[in-house]
C-alpha positions in Angstrom: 21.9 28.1 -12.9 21.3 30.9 -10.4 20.3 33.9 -11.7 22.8 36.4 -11.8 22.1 40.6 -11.1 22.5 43.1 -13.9 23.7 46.6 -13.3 21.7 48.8 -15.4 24.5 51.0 -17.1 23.1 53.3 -20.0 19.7 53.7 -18.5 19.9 58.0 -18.0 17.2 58.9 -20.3 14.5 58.4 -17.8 14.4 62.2 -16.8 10.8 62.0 -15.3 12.2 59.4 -12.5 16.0 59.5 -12.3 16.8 61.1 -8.9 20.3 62.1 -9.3 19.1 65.3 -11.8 18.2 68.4 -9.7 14.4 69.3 -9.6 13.7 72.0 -11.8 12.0 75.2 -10.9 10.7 77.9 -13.2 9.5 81.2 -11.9 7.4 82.9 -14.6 8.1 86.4 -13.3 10.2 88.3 -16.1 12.2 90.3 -13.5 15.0 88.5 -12.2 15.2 87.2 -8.6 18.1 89.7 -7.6 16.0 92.7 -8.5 13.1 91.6 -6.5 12.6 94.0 -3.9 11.3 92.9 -0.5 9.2 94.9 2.5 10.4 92.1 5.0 13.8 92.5 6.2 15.7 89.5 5.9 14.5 87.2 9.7 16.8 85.6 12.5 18.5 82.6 10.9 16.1 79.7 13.0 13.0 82.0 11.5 14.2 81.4 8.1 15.0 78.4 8.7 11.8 77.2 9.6 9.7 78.7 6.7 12.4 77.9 4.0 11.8 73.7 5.5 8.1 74.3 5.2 8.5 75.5 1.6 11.0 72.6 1.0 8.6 70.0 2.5 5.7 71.2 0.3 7.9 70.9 -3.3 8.6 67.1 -2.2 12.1 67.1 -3.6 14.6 64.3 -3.5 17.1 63.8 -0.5 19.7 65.2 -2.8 17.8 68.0 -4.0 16.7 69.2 -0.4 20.4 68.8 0.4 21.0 71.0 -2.4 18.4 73.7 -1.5 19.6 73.9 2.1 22.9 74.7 0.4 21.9 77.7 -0.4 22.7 81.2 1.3 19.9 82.5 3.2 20.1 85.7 1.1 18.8 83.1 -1.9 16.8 81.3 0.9 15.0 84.4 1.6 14.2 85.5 -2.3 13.0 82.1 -3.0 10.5 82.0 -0.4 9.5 86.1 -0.9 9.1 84.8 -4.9 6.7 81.7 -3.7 4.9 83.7 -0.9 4.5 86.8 -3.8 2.8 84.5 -6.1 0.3 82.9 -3.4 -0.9 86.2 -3.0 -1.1 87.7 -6.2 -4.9 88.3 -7.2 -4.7 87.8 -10.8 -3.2 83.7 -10.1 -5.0 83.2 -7.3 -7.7 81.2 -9.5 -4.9 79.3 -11.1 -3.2 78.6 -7.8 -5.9 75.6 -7.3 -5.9 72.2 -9.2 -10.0 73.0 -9.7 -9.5 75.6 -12.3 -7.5 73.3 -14.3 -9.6 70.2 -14.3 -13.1 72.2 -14.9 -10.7 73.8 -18.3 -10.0 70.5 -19.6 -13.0 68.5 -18.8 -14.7 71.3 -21.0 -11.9 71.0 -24.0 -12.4 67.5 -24.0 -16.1 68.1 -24.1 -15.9 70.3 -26.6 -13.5 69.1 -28.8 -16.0 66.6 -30.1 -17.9 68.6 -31.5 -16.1 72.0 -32.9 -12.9 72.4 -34.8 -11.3 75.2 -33.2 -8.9 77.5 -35.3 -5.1 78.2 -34.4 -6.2 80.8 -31.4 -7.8 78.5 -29.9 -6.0 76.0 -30.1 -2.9 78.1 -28.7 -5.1 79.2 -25.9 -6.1 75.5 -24.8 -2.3 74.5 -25.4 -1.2 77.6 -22.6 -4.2 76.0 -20.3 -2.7 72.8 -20.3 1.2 73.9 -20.3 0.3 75.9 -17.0 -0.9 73.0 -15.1 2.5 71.0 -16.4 4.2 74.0 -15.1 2.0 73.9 -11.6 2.2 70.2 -11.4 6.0 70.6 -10.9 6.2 73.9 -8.7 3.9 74.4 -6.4 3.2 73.2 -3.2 2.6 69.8 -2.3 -0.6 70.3 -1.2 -1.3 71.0 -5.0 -0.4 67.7 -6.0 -2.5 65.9 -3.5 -5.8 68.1 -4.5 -5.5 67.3 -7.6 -5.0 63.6 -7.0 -8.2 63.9 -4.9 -10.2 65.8 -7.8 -9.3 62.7 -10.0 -7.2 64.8 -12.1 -5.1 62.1 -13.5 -8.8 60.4 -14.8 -9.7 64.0 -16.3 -6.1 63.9 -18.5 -6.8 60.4 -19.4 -10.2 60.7 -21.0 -8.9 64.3 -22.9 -6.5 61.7 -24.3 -8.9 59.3 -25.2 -11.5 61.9 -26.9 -8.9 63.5 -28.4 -9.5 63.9 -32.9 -7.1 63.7 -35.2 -6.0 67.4 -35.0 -5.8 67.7 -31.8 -4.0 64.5 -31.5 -1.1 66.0 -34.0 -1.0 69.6 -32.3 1.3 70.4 -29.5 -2.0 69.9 -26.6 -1.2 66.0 -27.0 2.5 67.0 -25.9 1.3 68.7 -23.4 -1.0 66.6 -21.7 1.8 63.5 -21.6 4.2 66.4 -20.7 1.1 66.7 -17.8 1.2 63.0 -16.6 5.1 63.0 -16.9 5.3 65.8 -14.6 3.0 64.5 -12.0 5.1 61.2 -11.5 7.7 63.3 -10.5 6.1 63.5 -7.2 5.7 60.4 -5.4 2.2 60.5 -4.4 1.3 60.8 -8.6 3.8 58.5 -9.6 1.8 56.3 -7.2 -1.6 57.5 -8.6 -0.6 56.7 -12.2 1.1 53.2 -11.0 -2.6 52.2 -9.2 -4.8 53.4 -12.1 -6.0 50.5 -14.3 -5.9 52.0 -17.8 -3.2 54.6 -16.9 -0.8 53.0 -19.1 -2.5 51.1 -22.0 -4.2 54.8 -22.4 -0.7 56.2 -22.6 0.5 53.7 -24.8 -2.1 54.5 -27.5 -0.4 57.8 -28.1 2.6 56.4 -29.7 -0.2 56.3 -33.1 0.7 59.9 -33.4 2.7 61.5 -35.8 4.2 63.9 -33.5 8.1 62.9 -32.8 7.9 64.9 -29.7 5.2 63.2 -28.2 6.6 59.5 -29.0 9.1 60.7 -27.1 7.2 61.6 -24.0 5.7 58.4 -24.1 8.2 56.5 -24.6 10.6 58.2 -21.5 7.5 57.6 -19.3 6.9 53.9 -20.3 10.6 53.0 -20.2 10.3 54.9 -16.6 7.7 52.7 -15.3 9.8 50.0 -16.4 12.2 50.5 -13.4 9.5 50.8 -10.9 8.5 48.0 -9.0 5.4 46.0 -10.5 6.0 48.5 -13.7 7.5 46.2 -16.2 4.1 43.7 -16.7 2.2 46.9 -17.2 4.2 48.3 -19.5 4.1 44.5 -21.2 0.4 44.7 -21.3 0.2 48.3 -22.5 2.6 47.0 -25.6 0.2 43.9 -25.9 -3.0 46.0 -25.8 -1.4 48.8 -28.3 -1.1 45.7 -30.9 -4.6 45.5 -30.9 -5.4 49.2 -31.1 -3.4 49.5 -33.9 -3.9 46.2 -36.0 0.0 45.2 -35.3 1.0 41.5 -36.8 3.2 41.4 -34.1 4.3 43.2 -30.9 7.1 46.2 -30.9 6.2 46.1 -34.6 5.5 50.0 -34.5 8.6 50.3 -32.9 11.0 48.7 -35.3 9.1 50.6 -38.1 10.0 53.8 -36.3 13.5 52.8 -35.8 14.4 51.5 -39.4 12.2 55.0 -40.6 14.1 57.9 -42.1 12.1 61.5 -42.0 15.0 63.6 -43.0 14.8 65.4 -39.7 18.9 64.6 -38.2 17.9 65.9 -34.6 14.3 64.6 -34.3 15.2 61.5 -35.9 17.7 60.5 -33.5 15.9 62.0 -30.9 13.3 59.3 -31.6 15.8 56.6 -32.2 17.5 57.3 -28.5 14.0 57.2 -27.2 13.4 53.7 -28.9 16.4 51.9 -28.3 16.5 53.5 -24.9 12.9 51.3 -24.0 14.2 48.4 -25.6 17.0 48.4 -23.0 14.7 48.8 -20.6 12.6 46.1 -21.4 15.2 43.4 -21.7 16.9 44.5 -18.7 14.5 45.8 -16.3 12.3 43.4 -14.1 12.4 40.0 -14.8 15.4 40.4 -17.1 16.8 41.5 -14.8 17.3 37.9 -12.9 16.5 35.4 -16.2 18.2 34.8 -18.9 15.3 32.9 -20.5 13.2 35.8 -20.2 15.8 38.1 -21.8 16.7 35.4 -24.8 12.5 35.4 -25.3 11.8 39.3 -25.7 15.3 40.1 -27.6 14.4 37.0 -29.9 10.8 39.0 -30.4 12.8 41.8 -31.5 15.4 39.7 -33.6 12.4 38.3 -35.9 11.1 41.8 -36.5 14.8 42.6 -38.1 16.2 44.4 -35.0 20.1 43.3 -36.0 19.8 45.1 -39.5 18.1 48.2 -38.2 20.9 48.1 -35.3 23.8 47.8 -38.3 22.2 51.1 -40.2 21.7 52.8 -37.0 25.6 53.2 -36.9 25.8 55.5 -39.7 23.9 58.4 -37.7 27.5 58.4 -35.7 25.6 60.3 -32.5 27.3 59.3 -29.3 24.2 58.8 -27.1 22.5 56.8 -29.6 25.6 54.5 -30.2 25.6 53.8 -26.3 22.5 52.8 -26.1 23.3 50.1 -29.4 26.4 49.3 -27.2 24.9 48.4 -24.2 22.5 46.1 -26.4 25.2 44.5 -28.3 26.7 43.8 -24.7 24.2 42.1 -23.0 23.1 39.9 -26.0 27.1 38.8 -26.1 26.9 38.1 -22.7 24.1 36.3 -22.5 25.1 34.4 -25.5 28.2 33.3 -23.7 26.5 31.9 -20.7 23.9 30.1 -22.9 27.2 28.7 -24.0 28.6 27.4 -20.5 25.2 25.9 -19.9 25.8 23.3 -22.8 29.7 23.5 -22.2 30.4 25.0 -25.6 31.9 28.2 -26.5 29.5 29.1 -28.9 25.7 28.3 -29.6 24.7 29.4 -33.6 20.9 30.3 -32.4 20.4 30.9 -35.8 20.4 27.8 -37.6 18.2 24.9 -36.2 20.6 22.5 -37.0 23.2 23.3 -34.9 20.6 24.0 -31.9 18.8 20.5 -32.5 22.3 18.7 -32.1 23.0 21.0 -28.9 19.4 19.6 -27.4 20.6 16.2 -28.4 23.4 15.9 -27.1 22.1 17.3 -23.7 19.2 15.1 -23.7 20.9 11.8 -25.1 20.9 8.6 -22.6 18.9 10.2 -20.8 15.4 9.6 -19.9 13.9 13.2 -21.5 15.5 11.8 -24.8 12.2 9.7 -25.6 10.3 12.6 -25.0 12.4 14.8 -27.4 11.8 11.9 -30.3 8.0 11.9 -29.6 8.0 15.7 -30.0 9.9 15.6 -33.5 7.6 12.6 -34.6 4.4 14.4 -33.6 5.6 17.9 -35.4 5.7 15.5 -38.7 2.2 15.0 -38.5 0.9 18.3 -38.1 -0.1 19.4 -41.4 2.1 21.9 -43.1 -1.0 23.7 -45.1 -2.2 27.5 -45.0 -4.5 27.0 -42.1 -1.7 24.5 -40.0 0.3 28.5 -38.9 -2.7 28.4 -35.9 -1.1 24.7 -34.8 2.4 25.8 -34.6 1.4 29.2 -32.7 -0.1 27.4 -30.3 3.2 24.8 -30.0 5.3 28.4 -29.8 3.5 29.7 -27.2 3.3 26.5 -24.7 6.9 26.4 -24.9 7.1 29.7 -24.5 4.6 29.6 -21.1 6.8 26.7 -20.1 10.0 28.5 -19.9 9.5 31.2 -19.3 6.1 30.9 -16.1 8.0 30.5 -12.6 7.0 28.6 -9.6 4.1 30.4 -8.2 2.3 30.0 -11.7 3.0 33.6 -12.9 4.1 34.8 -16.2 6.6 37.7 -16.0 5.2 38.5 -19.9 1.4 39.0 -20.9 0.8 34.9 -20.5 0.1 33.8 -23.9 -2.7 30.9 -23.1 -5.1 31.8 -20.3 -5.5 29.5 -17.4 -2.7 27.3 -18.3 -0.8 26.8 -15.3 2.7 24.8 -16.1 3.0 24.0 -12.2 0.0 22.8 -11.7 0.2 20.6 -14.8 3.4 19.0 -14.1 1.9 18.3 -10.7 -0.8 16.3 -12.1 1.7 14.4 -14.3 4.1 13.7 -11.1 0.9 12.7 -9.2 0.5 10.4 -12.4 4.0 8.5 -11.9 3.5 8.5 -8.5 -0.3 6.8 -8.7 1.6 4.2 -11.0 4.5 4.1 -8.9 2.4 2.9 -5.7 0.2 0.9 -7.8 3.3 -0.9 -8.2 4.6 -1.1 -5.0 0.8 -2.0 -3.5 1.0 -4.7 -5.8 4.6 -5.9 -4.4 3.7 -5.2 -0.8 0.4 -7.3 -2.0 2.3 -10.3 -2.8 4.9 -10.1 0.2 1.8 -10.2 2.0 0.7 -12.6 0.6 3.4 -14.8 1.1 3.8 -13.8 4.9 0.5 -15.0 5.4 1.0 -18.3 4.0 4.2 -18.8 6.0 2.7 -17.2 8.6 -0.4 -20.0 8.5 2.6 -23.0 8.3 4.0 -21.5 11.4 0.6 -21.4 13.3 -0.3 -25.0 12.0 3.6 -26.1 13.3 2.8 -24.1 16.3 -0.6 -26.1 17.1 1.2 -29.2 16.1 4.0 -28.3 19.2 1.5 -27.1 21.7 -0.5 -30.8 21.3 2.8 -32.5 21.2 3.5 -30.2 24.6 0.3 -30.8 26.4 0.3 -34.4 25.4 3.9 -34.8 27.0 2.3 -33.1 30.4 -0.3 -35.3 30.2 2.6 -38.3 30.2 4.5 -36.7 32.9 1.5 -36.2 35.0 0.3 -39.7 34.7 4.0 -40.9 35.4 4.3 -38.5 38.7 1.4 -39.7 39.8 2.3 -43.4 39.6 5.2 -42.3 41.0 3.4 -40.8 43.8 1.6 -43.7 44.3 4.7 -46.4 43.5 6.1 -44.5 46.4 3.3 -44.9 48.6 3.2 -49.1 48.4 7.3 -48.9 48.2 7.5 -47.5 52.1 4.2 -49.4 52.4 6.3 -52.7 51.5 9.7 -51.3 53.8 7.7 -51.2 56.4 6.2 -54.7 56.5 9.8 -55.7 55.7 11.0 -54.1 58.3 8.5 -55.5 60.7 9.1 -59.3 59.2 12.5 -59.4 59.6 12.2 -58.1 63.2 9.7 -60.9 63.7 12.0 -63.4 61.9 15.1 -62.5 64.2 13.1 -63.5 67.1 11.8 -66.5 65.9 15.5 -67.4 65.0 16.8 -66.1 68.6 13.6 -68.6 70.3 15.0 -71.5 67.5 18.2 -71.3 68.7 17.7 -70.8 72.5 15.5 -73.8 72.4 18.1 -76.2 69.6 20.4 -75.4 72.9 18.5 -76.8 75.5 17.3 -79.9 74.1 20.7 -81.2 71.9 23.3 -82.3 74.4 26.7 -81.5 74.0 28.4 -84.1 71.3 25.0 -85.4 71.0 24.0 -86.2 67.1 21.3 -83.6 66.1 17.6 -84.2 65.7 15.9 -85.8 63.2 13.4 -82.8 63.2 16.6 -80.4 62.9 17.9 -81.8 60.5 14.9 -81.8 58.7 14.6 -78.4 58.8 18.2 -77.9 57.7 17.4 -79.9 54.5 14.5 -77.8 53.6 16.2 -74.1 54.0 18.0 -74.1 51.0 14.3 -73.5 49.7 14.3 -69.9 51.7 17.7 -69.1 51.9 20.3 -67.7 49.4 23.1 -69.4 48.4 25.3 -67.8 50.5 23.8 -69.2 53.4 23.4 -72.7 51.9 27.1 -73.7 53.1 29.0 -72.7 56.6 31.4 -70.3 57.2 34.6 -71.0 57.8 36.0 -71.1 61.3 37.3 -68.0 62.4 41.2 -67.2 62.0 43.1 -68.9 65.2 41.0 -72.0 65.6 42.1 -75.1 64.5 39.6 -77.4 62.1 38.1 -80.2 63.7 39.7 -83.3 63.0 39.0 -85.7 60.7 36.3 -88.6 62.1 35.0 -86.5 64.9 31.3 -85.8 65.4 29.6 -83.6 63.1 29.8 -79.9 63.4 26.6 -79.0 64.6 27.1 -81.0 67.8 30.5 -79.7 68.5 29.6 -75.9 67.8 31.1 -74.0 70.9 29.1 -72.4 72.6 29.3 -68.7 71.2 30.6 -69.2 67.5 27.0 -71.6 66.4 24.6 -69.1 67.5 25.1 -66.6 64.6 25.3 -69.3 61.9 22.1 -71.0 63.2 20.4 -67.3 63.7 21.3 -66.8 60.1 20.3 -69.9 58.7 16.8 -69.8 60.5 16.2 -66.6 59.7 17.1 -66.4 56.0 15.1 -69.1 55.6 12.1 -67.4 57.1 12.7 -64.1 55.8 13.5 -64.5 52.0 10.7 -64.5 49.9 10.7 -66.8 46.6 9.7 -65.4 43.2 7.1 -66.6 40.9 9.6 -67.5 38.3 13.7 -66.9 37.4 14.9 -63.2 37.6 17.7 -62.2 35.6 21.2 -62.6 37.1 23.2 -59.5 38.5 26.8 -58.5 37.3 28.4 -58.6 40.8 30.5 -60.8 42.8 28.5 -62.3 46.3 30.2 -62.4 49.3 30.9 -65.3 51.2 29.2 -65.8 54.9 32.6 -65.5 56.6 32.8 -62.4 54.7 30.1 -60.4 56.1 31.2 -60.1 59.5 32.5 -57.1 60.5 30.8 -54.6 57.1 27.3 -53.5 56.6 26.0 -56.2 55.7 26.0 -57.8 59.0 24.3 -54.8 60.6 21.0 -55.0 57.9 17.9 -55.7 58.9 16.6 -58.2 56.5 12.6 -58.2 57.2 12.7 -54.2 57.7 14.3 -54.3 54.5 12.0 -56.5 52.3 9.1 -54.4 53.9 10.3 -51.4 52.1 10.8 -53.2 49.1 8.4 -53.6 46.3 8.8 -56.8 45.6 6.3 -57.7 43.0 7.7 -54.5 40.7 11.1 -55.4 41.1 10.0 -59.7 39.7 8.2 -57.7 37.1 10.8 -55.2 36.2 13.5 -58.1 36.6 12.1 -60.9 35.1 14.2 -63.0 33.2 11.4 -64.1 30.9 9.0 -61.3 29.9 7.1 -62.9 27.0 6.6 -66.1 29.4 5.3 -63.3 32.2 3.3 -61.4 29.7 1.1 -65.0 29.0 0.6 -65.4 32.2 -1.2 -62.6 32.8 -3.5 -63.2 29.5 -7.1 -64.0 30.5 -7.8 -66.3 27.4 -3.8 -68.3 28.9 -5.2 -68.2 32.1 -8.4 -70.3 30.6 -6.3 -73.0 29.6 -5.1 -76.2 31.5 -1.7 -75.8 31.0 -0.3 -77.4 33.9 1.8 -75.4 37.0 4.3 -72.6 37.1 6.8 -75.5 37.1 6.1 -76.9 34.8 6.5 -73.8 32.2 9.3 -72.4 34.6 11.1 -76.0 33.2 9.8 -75.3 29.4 11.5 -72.1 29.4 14.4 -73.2 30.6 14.7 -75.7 28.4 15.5 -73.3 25.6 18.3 -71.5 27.6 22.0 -71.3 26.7 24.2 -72.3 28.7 27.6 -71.1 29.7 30.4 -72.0 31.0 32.4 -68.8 31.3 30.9 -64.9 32.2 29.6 -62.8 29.4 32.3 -60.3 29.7 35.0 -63.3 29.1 32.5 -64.5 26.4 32.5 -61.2 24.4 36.4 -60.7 24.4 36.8 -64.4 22.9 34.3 -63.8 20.1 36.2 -60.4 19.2 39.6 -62.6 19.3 37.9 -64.9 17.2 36.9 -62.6 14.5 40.2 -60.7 14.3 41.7 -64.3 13.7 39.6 -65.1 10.5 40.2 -68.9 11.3 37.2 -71.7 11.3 36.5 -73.8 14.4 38.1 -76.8 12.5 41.3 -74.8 12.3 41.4 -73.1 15.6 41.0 -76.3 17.0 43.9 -78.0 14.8 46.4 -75.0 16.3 45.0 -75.8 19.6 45.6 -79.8 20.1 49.5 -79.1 17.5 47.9 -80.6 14.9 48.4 -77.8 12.3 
């Protein structure tokens, strides 16, 4: 919850700090200012002006209180400055005008006072000593103030206070000597002095031992005071903490409470003292850190509520004095309030802070399902085991005041209270504890990040091995393709190697036909039957030819056939129609080459000799082409009989006397199927036959009617 401000309401009776009340100036002359006479007639306005600023500057009043003096008329201007120059020159103070006289007087009473008792005279003669520097503390000059500041004056004060016997400590010179230090933080460079001094306070603390109402009261308006200035409220803490060792307290504020619950019979000091009391109690709840925590206000106002404040605050009421009953007020207040935002913290109306109970089941319900909640049942079950003997109060102090340290010690490791345990920084611990759950925290997630590694690695070693599996599959497929490209770089060397003794065979079989032909001509007469050596050759060109060649073409459209009984065809050829057929059938007999064995058949229909006139065909050169042609590749890659191929070309078949290529061309086709229609027409009959689902028996019975 963010802390909240708290307007200070109730807080007058700091007299020696409180700005709004007008400085007070006493002039110890017994005639009154108005019948002062003066040598110096009154000066020009910006004269008096000037010397009444000066004489302002050096009392080192308040903004308000110089507004206030240059109020004045400058009749009154004039007096007052006559009165203050009068007494700077009057011979019989002008030893007493300097902070030296008084310091060298009280070093010597304190001196002294050790070792005489000194009778009523004297003591009324040291108590006017000390009264007058109270009174020149807060009159003159500024000037005054800062050499006595310089003379360590405030040191000189201190130790009178600390040498001080027991009758000197009950007389009115111990008033007077606070009434000293009060007066000297009204000026800023003393309050500043007494702020700065190390044992300033705890010294000032020590005189709340005395009997003397009056003085308890000067103390108590000057530590209540330092309360309100900044870096005041831990020193007044400490002063409190070290005056419960000077005076053998059980407890802190103990003397207090004591004083507040005491009756002496006196109305006006009594509640003089009990204003004074409750007036610091105020201040210390609500002044400095109280003045932002609530924790720190619910830890010093529970102090006070296990010494019996609540009682003492209940019989206070019966004294019916208005200032002290404001002062119980504003108390009352602040506890309610802060009572009802405890509540809202819980979201409750009401917390009963008094019975353990009811605060045990407010914790528990805050903490419950929660991860603290453990924590909470470890503390209970450890606070069974501590031992609940005489000597177990130590344990349980020390358990108070850890909690306490926790609470209450902020973020920079500072206590705003006297810190109970030394050196035991709650910030730093809880550091080392999140450091703790951190450690294990990482430990944890190494240890995850450990076996994700561990298993990236593994997969990451599969991929590698895959990889190097690909990458031999990949360079032994280049090697393949670079062995293939470069047999086919070399097949396609011999393959225009080959086209070109085609082309230069069948150039060289056309002219051999042509010189055939031309010499067939001259030596068959007309009508004349044809050689024997022709003829001979005729018979043996089916060998070389294809079997397109192997009969003759038709007669061309428009001539009639020959008729029947005449002579034979080759001696009635006319003279420009036999030359192409007897240039064909010469040269495809001398231009065809034969394979070692049967290639396989080709899917194509041939065309006949009297189709080839007149396309493409006609115009091909057949040895050009067969020299381009690879012709041993295309028997191997179209043998019809591999296996038969492959033996041949065995060494340990080539040893054996297995007779000619005839002779195994014959064995091979031996084992042949034959046909009698085309594979196409083949394949459609055996699907109709299996759609049919009849046996050859019956297909044949439906065939011949029989069925």
């Amino acid at each position: 919850m963010p802390p909240r401000k708290r307007r200070r309401p109730g807080l007058g009776f700091l007299c020696c700090l409180v700005s709004s009340e007008p400085l007070e100036i006493n002039l110890k002359d017994s005639v009154p200012l108005q019948l002062l006479e003066f040598s110096a007639p009154l000066p020009p306005a910006d004269e008096l002006h000037a010397s009444f600023s000066e004489l302002v500057d050096e009392l080192d009043l308040t903004d308000k209180n110089r507004e206030a003096m240059f109020a004045l008329p400058d009749e009154k201007k004039w007096q007052i400055y006559c009165s203050k120059k009068k007494e700077q020159e009057d011979p019989n103070k002008l030893a007493t005008s300097w902070p030296d006289y008084y310091i060298d007087r009280i070093n010597s009473m304190s001196a002294m006072q050790t070792v005489f008792s000194f009778d009523e005279e004297e003591m009324e003669i040291r108590n006017k000593v000390v009264e007058d520097l109270k009174t020149a503390l807060r009159t003159q000059p500024m000037r005054f103030v800062t050499r006595f500041i310089e003379l360590d004056g405030l040191t000189c004060l201190l130790n009178f206070l600390r040498s001080m016997n027991w009758e000197t400590s009950e007389s009115r010179v111990h008033t007077s000597v606070i009434g000293c230090i009060k007066a000297l933080m009204n000026n800023s460079q003393g309050r500043a002095d007494v702020l700065v001094h190390p044992l300033c306070i705890n010294t000032i603390s020590q005189s709340l031992r005395t009997e003397n109402i009056k003085t308890k009261v000067a103390v108590l308006e000057i530590l209540g005071a330092v309360c309100l200035v900044p870096d005041g409220h831990k020193k007044v803490l400490q002063a409190m903490g070290h005056y419960q060792k000077y005076a053998a307290e059980r407890t802190r504020f103990q003397t207090l409470l004591n004083e507040l619950d005491k009756s002496t019979g006196r109305y006006r000091d009594e509640v003089n003292l009990k204003t004074a009391i409750m007036s610091f109690i105020n201040a210390v709840l609500n002044a400095g850190a109280g003045e932002d925590s609530l924790e720190f206000r619910f830890h010093l106002r529970y102090e006070f509520l296990m010494l019996g404040i609540q009682p003492v605050i209940d019989k206070l009421r019966k004294h019916e004095n208005a200032t002290l009953d404001r002062h119980l007020d504003f108390f009352e207040m602040v506890r309610n309030e802060d009572d009802l935002e405890l509540a809202k913290r819980f979201h409750m109306t009401h917390v009963d802070t008094k019975r353990a109970s009811t605060m045990f089941e407010v914790i528990q319900r805050k903490l419950s399902h929660t991860e603290a909640y453990p924590h909470l049942i470890s503390i209970l079950q450890h606070c069974l085991h501590i031992p609940y003997k005489h000597g177990s109060l130590e344990q349980w102090k020390l358990l108070d005041r850890i909690l306490q340290q926790i609470v209450m010690q902020d973020d920079m490791g500072e206590d705003p209270d006297c810190a109970p345990l030394d050196n035991f920084n709650i910030k730093h611990i809880i550091r080392m504890l999140v450091n703790e759950n951190e450690v294990k925290l990482w430990k944890e997630q190494a240890e995850k990040f450990r076996k994700e590694h561990a298993e990236l690695q593994a997969t990451l070693d599969r991929k590698e091995r895959e990889c190097h599996t690909k990458t031999q599959e990949k360079e032994e497929m280049m090697k393949t393709l670079n062995k293939m490209k470069c047999k086919l770089q070399h097949e396609g060397i011999e393959l225009r190697s080959a086209r070109e003794q085609a082309l230069d065979l069948s150039s060289r079989i056309n002219d051999t036909a042509q010189n055939q032909s031309v010499f067939a001509s001259t030596i068959s007469p007309p009508g004349a039957p044809m050689a024997a050596p022709q003829k001979q050759m005729m018979n043996d060109m089916p060998s070389l030819l294809p079997f397109s060649c192997l009969t003759p073409p038709p007669p061309p459209p428009g001539v009639p056939p020959p008729p029947p009984g005449g002579p034979p065809i080759f001696g009635t050829l006319p003279p420009l129609m036999p030359l192409p057929f007897i240039s064909c059938t010469t040269s495809r007999s001398k231009s065809i080459p034969q394979t070692s064995h049967p290639l396989k058949s080709f899917n194509w229909t041939k065309l006949g000799e009297n189709m080839i006139y007149g396309t493409i065909w006609n115009e091909i050169d057949d040895l050009k082409a067969f020299q381009i042609l690879d012709l041993k590749d295309i028997e191997k890659m179209f043998s019809a009989y591999q296996r038969q191929q492959d033996l041949l070309t065995n060494q340990s078949f080539k040893q054996k006397d297995t007779g000619s290529l005839d002779d195994i061309y014959m064995s091979t086709r031996k084992n042949k199927e034959l046909s009698v229609i085309d594979g196409r027409r083949a394949q459609n009959c055996i699907i109709l036959l299996s759609k049919l689902k009849m046996t050859n028996e019956e297909i044949k019975r439906v065939m011949f009617g029989d069925g």
